[in-house]
N, C-alpha and C positions, 0 to 999 in steps of 0.2 A: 714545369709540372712533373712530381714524381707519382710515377704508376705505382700501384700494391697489386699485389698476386701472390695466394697461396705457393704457386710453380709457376716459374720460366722456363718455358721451352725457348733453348737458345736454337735456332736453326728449324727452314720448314721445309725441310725434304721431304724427303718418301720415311724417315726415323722420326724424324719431327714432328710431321702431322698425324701419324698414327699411333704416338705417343701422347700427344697434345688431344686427340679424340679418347683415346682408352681414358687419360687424365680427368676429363672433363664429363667422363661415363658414370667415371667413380666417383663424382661429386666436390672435385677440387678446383677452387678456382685459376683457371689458367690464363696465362699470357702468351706469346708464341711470338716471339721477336724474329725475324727472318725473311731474306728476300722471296715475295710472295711469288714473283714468276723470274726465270730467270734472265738475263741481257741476250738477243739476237742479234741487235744492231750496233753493238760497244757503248752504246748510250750510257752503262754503267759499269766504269772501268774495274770496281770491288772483286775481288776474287769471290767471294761472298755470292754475286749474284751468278756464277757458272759452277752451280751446282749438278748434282751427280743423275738429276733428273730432266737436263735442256735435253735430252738425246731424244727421237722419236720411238725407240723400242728397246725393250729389256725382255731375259727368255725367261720364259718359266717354265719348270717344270716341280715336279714330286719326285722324283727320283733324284736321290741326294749322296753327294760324296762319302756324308759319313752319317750315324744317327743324328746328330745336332743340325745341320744341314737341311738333312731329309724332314725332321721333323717341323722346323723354324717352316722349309718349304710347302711343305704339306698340308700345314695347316691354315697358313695364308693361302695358299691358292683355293683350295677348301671353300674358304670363306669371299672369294674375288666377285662371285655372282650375285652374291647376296650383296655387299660391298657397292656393285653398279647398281642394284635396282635400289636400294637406299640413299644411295646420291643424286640419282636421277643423269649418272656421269658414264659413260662406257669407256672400257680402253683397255679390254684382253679381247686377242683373237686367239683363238683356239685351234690351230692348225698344225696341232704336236709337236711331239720333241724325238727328236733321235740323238743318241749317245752312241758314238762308234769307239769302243772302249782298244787300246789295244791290247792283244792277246799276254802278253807279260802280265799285266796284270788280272789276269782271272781269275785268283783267290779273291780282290778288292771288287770284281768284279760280283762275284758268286756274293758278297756278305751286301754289298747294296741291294740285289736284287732279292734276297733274302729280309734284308730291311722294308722292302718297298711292298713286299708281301705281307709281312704284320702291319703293313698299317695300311692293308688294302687297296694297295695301286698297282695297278693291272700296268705290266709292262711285257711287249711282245719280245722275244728274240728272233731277230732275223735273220737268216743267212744271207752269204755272198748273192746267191741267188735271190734270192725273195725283194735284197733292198732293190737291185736291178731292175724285177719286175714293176716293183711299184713307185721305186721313184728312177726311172731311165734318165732325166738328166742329171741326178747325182752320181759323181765318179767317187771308187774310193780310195783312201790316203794312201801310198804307198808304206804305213806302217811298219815294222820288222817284225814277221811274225803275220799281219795280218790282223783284222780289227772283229769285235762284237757288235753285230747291231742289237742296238735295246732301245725299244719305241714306247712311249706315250703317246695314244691318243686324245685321252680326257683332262682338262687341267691344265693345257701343255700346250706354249704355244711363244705368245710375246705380249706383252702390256706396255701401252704408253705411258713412259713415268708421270710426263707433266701433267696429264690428264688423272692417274693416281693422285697425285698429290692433290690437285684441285678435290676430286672427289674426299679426300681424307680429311681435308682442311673444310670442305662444306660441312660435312657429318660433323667436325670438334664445334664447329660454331654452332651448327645447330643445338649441340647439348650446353653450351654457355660460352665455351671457349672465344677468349679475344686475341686477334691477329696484328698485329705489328711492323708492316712491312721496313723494315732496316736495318742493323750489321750491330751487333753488340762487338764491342772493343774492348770492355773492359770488365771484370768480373772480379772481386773482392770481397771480404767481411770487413765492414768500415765500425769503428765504437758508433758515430752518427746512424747508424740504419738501425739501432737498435739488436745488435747481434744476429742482423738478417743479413742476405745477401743484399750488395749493390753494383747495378750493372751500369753501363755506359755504351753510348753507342748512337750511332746516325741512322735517320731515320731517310725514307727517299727522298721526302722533299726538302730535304738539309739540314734538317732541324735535329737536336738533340735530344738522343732519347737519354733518360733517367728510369729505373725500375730498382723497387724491393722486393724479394719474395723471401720466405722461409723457405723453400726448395728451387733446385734448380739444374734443369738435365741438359747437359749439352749434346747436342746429335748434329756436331758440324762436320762427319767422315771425316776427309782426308784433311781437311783446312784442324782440325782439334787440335794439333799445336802453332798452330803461325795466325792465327785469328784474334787472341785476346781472349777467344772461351774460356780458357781457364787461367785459373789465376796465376798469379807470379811464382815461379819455382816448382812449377805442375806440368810435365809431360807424360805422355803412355807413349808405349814402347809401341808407336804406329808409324807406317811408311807410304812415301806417296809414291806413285810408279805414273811413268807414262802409257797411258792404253792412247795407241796408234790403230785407229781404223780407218779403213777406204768404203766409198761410197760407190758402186759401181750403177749406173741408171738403166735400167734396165728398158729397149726398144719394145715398143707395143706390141710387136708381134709375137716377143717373146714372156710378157707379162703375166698371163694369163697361164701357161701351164708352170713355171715355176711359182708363180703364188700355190700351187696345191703341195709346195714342199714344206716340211715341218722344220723349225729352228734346228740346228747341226753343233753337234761338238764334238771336238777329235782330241782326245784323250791318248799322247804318244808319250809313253812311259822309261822312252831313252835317253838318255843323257849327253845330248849331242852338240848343245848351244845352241843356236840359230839354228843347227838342222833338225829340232825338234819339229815335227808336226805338227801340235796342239795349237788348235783355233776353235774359234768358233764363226758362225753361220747363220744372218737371216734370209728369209727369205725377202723377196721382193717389198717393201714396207711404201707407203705414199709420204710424205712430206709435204711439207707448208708450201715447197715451188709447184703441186700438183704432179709432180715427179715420183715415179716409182724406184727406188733402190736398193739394191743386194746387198748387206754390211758383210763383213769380216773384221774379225780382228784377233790377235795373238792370244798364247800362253803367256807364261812369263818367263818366255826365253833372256838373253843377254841384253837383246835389242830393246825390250822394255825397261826404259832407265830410270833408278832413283830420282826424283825431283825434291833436292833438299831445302830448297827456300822458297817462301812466301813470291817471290819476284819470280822464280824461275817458273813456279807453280801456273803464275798470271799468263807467262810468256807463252806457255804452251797451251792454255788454251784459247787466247785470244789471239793468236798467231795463227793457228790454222794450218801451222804447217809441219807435216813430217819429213825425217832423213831419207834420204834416197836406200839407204839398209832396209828401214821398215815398209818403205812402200815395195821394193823390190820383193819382197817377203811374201808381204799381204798377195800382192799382185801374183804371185805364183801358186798360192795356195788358192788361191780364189780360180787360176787356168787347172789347176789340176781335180779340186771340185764339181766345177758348174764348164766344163770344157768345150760346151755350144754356146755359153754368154757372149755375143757379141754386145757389148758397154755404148752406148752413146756417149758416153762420159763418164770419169772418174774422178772425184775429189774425197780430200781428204776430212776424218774427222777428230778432232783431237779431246780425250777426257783425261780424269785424273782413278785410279785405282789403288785403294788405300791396302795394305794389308797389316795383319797383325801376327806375332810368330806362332800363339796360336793356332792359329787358321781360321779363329771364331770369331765374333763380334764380340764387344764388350760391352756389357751392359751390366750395371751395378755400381756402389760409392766410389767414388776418385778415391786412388789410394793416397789418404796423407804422409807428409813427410814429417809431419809432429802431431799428437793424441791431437782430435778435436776441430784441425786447424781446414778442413775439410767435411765438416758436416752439411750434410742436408745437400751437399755436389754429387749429381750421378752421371755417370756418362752411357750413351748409346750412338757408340762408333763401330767401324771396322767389318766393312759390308762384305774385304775378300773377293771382290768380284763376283758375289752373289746374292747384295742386299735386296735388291729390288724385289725379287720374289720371296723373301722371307721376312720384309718389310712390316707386315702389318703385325705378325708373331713377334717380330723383336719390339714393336712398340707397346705390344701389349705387356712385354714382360717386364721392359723397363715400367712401365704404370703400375706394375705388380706390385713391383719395389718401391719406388714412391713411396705408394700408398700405403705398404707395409701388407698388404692382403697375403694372403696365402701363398706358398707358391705352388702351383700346378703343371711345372713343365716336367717330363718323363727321367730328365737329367740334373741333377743337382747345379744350384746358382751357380757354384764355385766353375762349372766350365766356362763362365764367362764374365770372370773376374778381370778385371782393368789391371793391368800389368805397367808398371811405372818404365821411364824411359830407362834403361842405362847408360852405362857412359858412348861417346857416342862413337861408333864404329868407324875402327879406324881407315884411311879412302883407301882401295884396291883393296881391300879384305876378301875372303871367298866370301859369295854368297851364302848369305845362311838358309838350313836347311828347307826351311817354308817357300824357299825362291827356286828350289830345282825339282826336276820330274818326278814320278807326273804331278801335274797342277789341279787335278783333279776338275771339277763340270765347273764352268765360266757361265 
């Protein structure tokens, strides 16, 4: 049996669903082909189904690296309350954000917070002193120079993706939207479809899927070239990186006053490799073992590595396991943090972080490699290590386009134009410049 659909949303992320809701807002009839929850137990070997949303938390804030950033942030978090009491779904805690900016950069420093001021977000600075008083078991980074604190209290905090999504995916349905739980493979313009798109793909319980649509967005992050999304002879200039975090468990005794710390990012502006500072920090979060746990996890120092195949992509997250470099890392930036943690346990957790050189998402038509030969293809990739809270903004904007509606973001499309692959870079090349300090808020 072949499906018809106005649009196919390939992929039901956190890009997916709240593109596939905007979609279906706007009166289009939609599809949403994509693994509906992701694999816990290997049940489903698909790269497909370890998606960028199995984790149990992602940080939010409004306070954003750059105006695009800030705004994409700002307005989804904005909207995240509103968002829980229309799904009937909860999954932001709101127990701040602090950015320990280092001192090197305080011009970048001074225009964020400067940003965050035109568009109404109240951010404290705090001193050496002040963060001490009020959060005593946070230590801070031995940075060069020495660090900025800059707090959010409102907005700012951490949201459960899976529970997002769910929430995102109830709200598309509610407005018509149809779900499709399984792995589109193939994507083409066939003469047979009637100069529509035709997709291909397995469904969970084995079966084959078949789909037409006249449009079709693909929002598979970091898998959008090794997936089958897009068609033959179609790449964007996107990269997959290992994010290496550790799980530290946090003892009951010590649960309770670190839960009142707000999510942490350290922003170290030197160029050192591995001895770069920049991480990030949650606090204590609960998981599905009933277990409380501290996350950390890097910048994108050296130690975060290119994963350039589909295979290698699978290995590392179904594997479970990081290099004794990145654990050593993790593990010393988490003693030099939180320096009363005593761990009941530590494991590891392993995702995938896509970037783009950029530094934006892309969202807008697949650039073709001949007039026409890419109509009606839009892609919403390229999260940067910051989709999750700017989530519901980039899906909105790709529905913008879709639909052809107006566009109403503060910054012209063209910033987040889909940039075709180039040739491919050659192995031991320097990093290029989107991969060295600083990394700006994770």
């Amino acid at each position: 049996m072949v499906l018809n659909a106005e649009v196919v949303v390939v992929g039901a992320g956190m890009f997916g669903s709240a593109t596939a809701k905007y979609l279906a807002r706007g009166g289009a009839d939609v599809l949403v082909i994509g693994p509906e929850q992701p694999s816990r137990d290997g049940s489903r070997p698909s790269l497909a189904a370890y998606g960028a949303h199995r984790d149990e938390a992602r940080i939010v804030r409004r306070l954003g690296w750059d105006q695009v950033w800030g705004t994409l942030d700002t307005r989804s978090a904005d909207r995240m309350r509103a968002l829980e009491a229309e799904s009937g779904i909860g999954f932001l805690t709101e127990c701040g954000g602090l950015a320990l900016m280092g001192k090197g950069v305080r011009h970048r420093t001074a225009e964020m917070l400067r940003l965050a001021a035109a568009a109404g977000v109240t951010v404290e600075e705090l001193s050496d002193t002040a963060l001490g008083q009020e959060f005593p078991e946070l230590a801070l980074p031995p940075v060069a120079g020495g660090v900025d604190g800059l707090l959010e209290r409102r907005s700012a905090g951490y949201l459960n993706p899976r529970l997002l999504v769910q929430a995102q995916l109830r709200l598309a349905a509610a407005a018509g939207a149809r779900l499709l739980d399984g792995e589109v493979t193939v994507v083409s313009k066939e003469p047979s479809a009637g100069g529509r798109w035709l997709l291909r793909g397995t469904a969970l319980d084995g079966g084959t899927i078949q789909a037409r649509a006249e449009q079709v967005v693909v929002t598979t992050g970091a898998l959008a070239n090794r997936s089958g999304a897009l068609p033959a002879g179609h790449r964007l200039d996107l990269h997959a990186f290992t994010e290496p975090n550790l799980l530290f468990e946090v003892p009951a005794g010590q649960s309770e006053r670190l839960r009142d710390l707000p999510t942490v990012v350290v922003v170290d502006p030197e160029d050192r490799g591995n001895d770069n500072l920049s991480v990030y920090l949650l606090p204590p979060v609960r998981h599905p073992d009933g277990k409380w746990y501290v996350r950390i996890g890097p910048g994108m120092q050296p130690l975060v590595r290119e994963l350039r195949t589909a295979r290698e992509m699978l290995a590392w997250c179904t594997g479970g396991t990081i290099t004794a470099e990145q654990a050593q890392f993790l593990t010393a930036m988490l003693r030099t943090l939180l320096p009363a943690l005593e761990p009941v346990s530590v494991r590891p957790a392993c995702c995938v972080v896509d970037k783009t050189p950029t530094r934006h998402p892309y969202i807008g038509p697949l650039c073709p490699p001949g007039p026409g030969e890419a109509d009606g293809l839009f892609v919403a990739v390229g999260g940067n290590g910051h989709g999750a809270r700017g989530s519901d903004e980039i899906g909105r904007l790709a529905a913008t386009l879709v639909l052809g509606a107006e566009w109403d973001f503060p910054l012209p499309r063209e910033v987040f134009a889909p940039v075709p692959a180039p040739s491919p870079r050659a192995s031991g090349a320097d990093r290029p410049p989107y991969l060295t300090p600083p990394f700006g808020l994770c």
